[in-house]
C-alpha positions as CSV (number, residue, x, y, z in Angstrom):
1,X,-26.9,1.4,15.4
2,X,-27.2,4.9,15.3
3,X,-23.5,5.6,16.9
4,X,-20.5,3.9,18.4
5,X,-19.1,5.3,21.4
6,X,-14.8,5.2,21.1
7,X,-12.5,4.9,24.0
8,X,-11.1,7.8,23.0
9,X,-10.4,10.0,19.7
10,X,-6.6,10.5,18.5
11,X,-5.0,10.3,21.5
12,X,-5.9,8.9,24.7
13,X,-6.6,13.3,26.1
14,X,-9.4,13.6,23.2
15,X,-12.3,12.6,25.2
16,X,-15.1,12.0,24.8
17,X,-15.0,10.3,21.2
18,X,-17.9,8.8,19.0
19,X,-18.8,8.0,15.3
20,X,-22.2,8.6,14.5
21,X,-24.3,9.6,11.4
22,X,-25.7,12.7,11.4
23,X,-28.7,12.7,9.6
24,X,-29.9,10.0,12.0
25,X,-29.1,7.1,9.8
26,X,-27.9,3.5,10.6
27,X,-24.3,2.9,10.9
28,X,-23.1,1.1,7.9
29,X,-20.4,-1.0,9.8
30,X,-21.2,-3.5,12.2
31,X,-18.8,-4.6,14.9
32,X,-18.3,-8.3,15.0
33,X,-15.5,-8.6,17.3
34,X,-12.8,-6.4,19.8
35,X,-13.3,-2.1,20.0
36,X,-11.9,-0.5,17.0
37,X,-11.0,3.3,18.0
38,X,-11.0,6.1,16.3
39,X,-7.5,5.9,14.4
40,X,-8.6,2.2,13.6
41,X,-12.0,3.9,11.9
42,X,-10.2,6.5,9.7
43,X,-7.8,3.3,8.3
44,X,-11.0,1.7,7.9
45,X,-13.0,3.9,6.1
46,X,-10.0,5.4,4.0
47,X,-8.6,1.7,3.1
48,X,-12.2,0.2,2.1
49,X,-12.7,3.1,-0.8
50,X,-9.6,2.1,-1.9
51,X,-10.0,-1.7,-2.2
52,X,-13.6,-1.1,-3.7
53,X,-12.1,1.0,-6.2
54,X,-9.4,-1.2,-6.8
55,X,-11.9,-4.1,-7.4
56,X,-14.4,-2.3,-9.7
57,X,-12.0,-0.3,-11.8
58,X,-9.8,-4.0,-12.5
59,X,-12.4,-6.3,-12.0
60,X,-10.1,-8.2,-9.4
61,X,-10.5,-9.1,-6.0
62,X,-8.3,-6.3,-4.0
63,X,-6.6,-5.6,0.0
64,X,-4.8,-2.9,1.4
65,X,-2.8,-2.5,4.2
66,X,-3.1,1.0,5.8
67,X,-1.3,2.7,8.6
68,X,-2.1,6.0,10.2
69,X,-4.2,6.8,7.1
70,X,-2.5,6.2,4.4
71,X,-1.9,2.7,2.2
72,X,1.3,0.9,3.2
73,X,0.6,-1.6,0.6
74,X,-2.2,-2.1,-1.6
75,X,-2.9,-5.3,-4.3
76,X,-4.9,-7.4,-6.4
77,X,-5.4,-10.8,-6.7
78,X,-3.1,-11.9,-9.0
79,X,-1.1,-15.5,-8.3
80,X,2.2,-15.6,-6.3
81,X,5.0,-17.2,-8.2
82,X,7.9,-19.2,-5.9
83,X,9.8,-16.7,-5.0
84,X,7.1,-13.9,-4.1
85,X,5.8,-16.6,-1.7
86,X,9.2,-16.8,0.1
87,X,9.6,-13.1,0.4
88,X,6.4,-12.5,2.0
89,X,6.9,-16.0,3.9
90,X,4.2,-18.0,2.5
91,X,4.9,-21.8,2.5
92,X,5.0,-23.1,-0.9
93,X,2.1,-26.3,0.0
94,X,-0.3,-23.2,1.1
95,X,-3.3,-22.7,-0.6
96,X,-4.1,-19.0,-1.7
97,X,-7.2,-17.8,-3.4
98,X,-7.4,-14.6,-5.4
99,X,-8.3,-12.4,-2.7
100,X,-6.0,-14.1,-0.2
101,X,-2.9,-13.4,-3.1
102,X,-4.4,-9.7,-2.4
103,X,-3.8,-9.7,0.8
104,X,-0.4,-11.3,0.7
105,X,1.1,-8.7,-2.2
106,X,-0.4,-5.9,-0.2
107,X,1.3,-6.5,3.2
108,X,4.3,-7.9,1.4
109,X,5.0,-4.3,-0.1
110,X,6.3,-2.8,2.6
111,X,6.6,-5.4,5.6
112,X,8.6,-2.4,7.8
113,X,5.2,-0.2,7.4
114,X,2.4,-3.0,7.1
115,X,3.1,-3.9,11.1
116,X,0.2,-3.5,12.9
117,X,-2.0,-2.6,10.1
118,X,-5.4,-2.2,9.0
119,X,-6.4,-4.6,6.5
120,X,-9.3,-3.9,4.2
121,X,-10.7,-6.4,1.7
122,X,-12.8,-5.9,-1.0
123,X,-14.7,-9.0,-1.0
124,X,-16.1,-11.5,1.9
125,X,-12.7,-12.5,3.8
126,X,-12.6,-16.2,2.9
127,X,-10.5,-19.2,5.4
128,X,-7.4,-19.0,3.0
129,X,-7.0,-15.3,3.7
130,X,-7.8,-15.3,7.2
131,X,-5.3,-18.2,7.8
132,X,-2.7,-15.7,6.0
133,X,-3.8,-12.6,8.1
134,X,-3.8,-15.4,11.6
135,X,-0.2,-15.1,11.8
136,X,0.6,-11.1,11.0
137,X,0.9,-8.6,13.7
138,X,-2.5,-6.4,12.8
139,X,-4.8,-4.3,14.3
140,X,-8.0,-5.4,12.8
141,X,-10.1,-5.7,9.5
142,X,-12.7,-4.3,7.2
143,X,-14.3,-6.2,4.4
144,X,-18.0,-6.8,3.1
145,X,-18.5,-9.8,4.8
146,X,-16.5,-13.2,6.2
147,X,-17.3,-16.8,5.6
148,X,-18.0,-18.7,8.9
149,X,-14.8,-20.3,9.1
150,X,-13.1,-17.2,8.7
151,X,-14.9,-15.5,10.9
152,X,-14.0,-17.7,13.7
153,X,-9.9,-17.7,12.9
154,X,-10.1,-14.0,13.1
155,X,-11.9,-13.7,16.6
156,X,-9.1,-15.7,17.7
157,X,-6.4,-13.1,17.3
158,X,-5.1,-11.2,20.0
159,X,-6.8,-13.2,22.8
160,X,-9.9,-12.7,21.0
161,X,-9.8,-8.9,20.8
162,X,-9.1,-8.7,17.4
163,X,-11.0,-5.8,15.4
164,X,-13.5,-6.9,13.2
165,X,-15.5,-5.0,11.2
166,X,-18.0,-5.5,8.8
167,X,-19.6,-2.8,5.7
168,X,-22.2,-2.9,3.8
169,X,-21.1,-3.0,0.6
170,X,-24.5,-1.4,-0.9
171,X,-23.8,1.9,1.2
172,X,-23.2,5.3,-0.7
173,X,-22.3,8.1,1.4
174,X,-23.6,11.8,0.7
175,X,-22.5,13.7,-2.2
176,X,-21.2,16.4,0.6
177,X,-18.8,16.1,3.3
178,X,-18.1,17.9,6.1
179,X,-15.2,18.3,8.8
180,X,-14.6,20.8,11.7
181,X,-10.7,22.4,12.3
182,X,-10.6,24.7,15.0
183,X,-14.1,25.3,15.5
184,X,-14.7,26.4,12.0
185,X,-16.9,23.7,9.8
186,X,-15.1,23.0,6.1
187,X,-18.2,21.4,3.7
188,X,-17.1,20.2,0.2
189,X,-17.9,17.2,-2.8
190,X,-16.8,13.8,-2.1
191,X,-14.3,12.6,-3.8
192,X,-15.6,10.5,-5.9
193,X,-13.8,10.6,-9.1
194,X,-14.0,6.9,-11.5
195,X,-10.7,6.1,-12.4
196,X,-10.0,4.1,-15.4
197,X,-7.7,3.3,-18.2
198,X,-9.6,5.7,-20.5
199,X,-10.3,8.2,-18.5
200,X,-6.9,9.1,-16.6
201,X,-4.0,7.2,-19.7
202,X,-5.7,8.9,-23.3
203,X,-3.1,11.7,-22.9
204,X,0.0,10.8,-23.6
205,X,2.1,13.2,-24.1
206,X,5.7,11.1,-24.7
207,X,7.3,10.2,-28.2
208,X,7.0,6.7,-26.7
209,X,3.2,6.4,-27.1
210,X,3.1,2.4,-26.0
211,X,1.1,1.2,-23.1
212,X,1.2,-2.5,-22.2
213,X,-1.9,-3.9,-20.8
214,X,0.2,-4.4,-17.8
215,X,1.3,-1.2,-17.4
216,X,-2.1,0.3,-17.9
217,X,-3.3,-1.6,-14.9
218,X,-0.5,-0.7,-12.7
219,X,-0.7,3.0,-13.7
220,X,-4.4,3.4,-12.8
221,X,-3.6,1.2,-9.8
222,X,-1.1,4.1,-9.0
223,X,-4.0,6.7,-9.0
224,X,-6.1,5.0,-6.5
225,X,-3.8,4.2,-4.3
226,X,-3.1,7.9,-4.3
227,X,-6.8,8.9,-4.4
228,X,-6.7,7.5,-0.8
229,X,-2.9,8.5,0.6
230,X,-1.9,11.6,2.4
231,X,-0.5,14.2,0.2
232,X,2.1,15.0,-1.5
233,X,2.2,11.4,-2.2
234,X,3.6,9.7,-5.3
235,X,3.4,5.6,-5.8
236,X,5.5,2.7,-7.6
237,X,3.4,-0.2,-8.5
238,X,4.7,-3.5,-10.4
239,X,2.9,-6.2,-11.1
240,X,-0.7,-5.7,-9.8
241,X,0.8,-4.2,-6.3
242,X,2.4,-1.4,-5.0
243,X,6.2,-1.7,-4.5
244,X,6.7,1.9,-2.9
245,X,4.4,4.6,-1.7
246,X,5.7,7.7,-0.1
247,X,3.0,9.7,1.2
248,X,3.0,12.6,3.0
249,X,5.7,14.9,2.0
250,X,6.0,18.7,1.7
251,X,8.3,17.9,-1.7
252,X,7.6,16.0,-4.1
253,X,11.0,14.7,-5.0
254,X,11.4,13.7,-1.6
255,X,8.0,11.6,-2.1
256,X,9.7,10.4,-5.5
257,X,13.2,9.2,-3.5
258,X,11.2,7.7,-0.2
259,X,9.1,5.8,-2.5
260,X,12.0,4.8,-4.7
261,X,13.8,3.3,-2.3
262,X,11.2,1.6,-0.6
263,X,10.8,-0.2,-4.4
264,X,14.4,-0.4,-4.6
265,X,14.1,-2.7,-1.3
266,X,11.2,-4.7,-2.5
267,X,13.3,-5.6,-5.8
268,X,16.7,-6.1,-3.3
269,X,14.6,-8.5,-0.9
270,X,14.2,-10.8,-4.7
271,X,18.3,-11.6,-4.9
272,X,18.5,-15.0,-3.8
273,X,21.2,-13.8,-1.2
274,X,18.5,-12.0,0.6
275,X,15.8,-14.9,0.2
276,X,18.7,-17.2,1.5
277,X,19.8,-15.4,4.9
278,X,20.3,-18.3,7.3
279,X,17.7,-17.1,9.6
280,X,17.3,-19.2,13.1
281,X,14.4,-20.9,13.7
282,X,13.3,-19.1,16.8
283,X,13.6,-15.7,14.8
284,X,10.1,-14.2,13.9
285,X,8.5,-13.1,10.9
286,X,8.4,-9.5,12.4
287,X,12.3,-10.1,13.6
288,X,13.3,-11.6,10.1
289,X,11.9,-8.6,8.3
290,X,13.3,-6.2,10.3
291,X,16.8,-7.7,9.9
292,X,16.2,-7.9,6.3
293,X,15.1,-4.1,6.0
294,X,18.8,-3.7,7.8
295,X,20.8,-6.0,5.9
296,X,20.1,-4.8,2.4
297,X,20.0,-1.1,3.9
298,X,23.5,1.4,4.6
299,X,24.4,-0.5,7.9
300,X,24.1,-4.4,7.5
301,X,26.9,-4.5,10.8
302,X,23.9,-3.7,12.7
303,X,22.7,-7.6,12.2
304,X,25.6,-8.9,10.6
305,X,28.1,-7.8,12.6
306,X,31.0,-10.1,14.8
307,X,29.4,-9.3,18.1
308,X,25.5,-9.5,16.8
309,X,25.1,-11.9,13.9
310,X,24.8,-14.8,16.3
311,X,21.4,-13.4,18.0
312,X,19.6,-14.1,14.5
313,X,21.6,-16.5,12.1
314,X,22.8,-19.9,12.4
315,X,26.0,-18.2,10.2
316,X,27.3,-15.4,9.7
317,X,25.9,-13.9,6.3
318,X,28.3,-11.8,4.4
319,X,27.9,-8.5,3.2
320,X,25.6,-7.7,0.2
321,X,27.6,-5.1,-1.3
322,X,27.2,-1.7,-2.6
323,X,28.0,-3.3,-6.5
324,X,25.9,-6.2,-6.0
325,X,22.9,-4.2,-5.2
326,X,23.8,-1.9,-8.2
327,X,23.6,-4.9,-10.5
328,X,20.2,-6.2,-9.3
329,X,19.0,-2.9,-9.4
330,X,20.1,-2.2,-13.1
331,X,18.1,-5.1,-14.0
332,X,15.1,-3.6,-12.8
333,X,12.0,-2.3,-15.7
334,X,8.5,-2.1,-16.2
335,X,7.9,-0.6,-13.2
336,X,5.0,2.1,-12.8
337,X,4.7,5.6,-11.4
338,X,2.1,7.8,-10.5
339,X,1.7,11.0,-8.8
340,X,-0.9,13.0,-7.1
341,X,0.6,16.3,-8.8
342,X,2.6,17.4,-11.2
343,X,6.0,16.9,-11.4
344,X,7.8,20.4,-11.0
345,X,11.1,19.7,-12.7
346,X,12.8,16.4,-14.6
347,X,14.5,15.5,-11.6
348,X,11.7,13.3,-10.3
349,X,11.9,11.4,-13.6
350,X,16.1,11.0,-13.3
351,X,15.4,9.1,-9.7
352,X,12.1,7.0,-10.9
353,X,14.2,5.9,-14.0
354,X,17.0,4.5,-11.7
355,X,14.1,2.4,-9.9
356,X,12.9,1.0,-12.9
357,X,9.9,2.9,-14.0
358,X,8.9,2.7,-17.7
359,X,5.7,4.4,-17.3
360,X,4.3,7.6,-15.4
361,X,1.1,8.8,-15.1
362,X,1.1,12.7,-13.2
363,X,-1.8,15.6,-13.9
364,X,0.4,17.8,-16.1
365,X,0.3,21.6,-15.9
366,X,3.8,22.8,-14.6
367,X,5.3,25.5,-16.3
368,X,7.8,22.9,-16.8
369,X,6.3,20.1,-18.5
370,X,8.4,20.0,-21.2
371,X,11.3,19.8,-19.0
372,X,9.7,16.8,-17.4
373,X,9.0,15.6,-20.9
374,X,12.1,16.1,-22.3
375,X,13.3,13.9,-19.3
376,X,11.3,11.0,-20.1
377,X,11.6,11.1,-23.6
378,X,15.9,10.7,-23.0
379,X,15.7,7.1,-21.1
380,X,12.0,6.7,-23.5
381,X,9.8,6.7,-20.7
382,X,6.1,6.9,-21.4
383,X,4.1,9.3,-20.0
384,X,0.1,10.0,-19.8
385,X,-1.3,13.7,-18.6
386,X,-4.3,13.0,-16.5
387,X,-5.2,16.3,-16.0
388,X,-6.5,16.1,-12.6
389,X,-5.0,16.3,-9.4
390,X,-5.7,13.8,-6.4
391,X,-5.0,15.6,-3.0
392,X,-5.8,13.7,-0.5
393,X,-5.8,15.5,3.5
């Protein structure tokens, strides 16, 4: 297949709409299921770099959940201890493997974004992870391949117009790209940049000169996450997934704070007064998460209020308060940061410290780097110079 005629391109005026290969190739995708449009193509094509990246740089099996073309959540496949299961509401007697962990840690990131995503896996979808993705509000998949069973729980999402696609994972686009704006044709390099441990983290440039192994693999999970997110984007990683990616900003610190907080929640949904909300049984996953985003947010009357608690709790919860978050939030290290850019001034570094980050990974080259060094080395953050940047548009 040459081409695949869309319903319609980014809105449903852009007509007519296609993907095809223009040097007369064959498609690299096939469609197994449903009529992925165009949106659903640029998730797809974005998200599936990543998660190949993800996979060959840490030898892991990887997912990513992406929304409107850029990574919600992203993971690999490391195991999910007790409470990460009940947090991204995974029974305790359910079997997981590796790349089904992935996918779990990827959409458990950032439930709020991750609804109605694009999933893309970086190995043949398997029956444990397409049981997981069964029961989560998403708009379809990419991934090299799916086992038979899989295959068939997937085709019967959405009344069996679910969005399955399948890539062949030998494909290698052309070393030049092209897109049109306006009428005018824009041709450049693919980006294509390896990213590794000893090609972006020899530079560090810190008095605290100490990578954990840990922290190397979240801090080059940071940069390809952001190889692959709308810029200006920055990204919080802990533990083998993403805990906060803010993508999309004009200023950086405002990527810094969107992203922070969106970590800060992912550590507040840990406190066992969160993972303990008395949530009715008729209240869905999508409902529960959305009442959970509200509770630990600046207006928990919305859900816990005397006129509203009733519509989702079999009690009323009380108040998780300003100083209880504080505390849990104190408690918080070894979290990882990267950015796409540099860091203009040391104020990014003051709001990443107060999420927990130990270790930052940014290009370099302001004309105040040592201000932003200066700032690390107060609170004894390390920090590693890349020297590249990662624009991604």
């Amino acid at each position: 297949m040459n081409e695949f005629q869309l319903k319609y391109g980014t809105n449903p005026n852009q007509k007519p709409a296609r993907i095809f290969m223009a040097d007369g190739s064959e498609l690299p995708v096939t469609i197994l299921n449903g009529k992925p449009g165009y949106i659903n193509f640029l998730d797809a094509f974005n998200s599936y770099q990543l998660v190949k990246d993800l996979k060959g740089a840490l030898g892991l099996p990887a997912a990513a959940s992406f929304k409107h073309v850029s990574p919600a959540g992203a993971a690999v496949g490391l195991p999910l201890d007790a409470t990460l299961r009940r947090m991204y509401h995974i029974a305790p007697e359910t079997e997981l493997s590796p790349l089904a962990c992935a996918y779990a840690r990827a959409r458990g990131a950032d439930r709020m974004s991750s609804f109605g995503d694009w999933i893309a896996l970086s190995d043949v979808c398997d029956l444990a992870t397409a049981r997981l993705i069964q029961h989560e509000v998403s708009d379809g998949i990419i991934a090299p391949g799916y086992d038979d069973d899989a295959l068939e729980v997937l085709k019967s999402k959405k009344k069996g117009n679910y969005n399955i696609v399948a890539i062949d994972p030998a494909y290698t686009p052309a070393p030049l790209e092209r897109r049109t704006v306006y009428g005018v044709t824009f041709e450049q390099g693919r980006q294509d940049l390896a990213i590794t441990a000893d090609t972006m983290l020899a530079n560090i440039v810190t008095e605290n000169k100490t990578l954990t192994e840990e922290q190397k693999r979240d801090l080059v999970m940071s940069l390809i996450v952001l190889k692959y997110t709308q810029s200006n984007s920055v990204c919080y990683v802990q533990g083998g997934q993403t805990i906060g990616v803010g993508a999309g900003q004009q200023s950086r610190i405002h990527c810094t704070r969107l992203a922070g907080q969106k970590a800060d929640n992912w550590q507040l949904r840990h406190m066992p007064k969160v993972l303990d909300l008395p949530f009715r049984d008729d209240v869905t996953k999508p409902n529960r998460d959305n009442a959970i985003d509200v509770y630990i947010g600046d207006t928990p009357e919305d859900v816990i209020g005397d006129d509203v608690w009733a519509e989702t709790f079999t009690e009323q919860p009380a108040p998780l308060t300003a100083e209880e978050k504080a505390a849990w939030l104190g408690k918080v290290t070894g979290v990882a940061l990267g950015s796409d850019a540099f860091f203009p001034f040391g104020d990014n570094i003051e709001r990443a410290r107060r999420s927990g980050v130990t270790a930052i990974v940014q290009p370099g080259g302001s004309i105040r780097d040592q201000q932003v060094i200066d700032t690390c080395n107060k609170y004894g953050i390390a920090m590693a110079f890349c020297g590249i940047r990662l624009f991604h548009h």
